[in-house]
C-alpha positions, 0 to 999 in steps of 0.5 A: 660259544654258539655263533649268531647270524648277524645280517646288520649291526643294526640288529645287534639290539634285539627289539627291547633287549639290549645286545648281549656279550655273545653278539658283540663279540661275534660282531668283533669276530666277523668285523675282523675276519671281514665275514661280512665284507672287507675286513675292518679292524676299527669296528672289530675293536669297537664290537670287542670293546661293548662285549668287554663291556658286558663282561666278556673275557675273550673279548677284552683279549682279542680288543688287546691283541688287534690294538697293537695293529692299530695306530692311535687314531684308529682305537680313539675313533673305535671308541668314539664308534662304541660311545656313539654306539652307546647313545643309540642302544 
């Protein structure tokens, strides 16, 4: 897999282009490793759940393996992030 560098979420849409399962799941991978920063496991679960989205295997296994750090309220504010993520791209 070839790894992307992400300065900000932001860019995660490349101008028109929506955002494809690669970057969504590097974004995953650098959220929950704290690449860019402190480590946040609620937005690695929401990159991970957009990438799944887009098809990506390894990233519905890696969604599934960080939920079970995660209490409830963080995966329902996760996916709130994700669908809110959505809206805008």
């Amino acid at each position: 897999m070839a790894r992307f560098e992400i300065a900000s979420a932001d860019l995660a849409v490349m101008g028109e282009k929506p955002a494809s399962a690669d970057i969504l799941l590097q974004l995953g991978l650098d959220s929950a490793c704290g690449t860019n920063g402190a480590e946040d496991l609620v937005a690695a679960h929401k990159w991970f759940n957009l990438a799944a989205m887009k098809g990506s295997r390894e990233a519905a296994m890696r969604r599934q393996e960080i939920a079970f750090e995660l209490s409830r309220e963080q995966i329902a504010e996760a996916q709130r992030q994700a669908r809110e993520w959505l809206s805008l791209h």
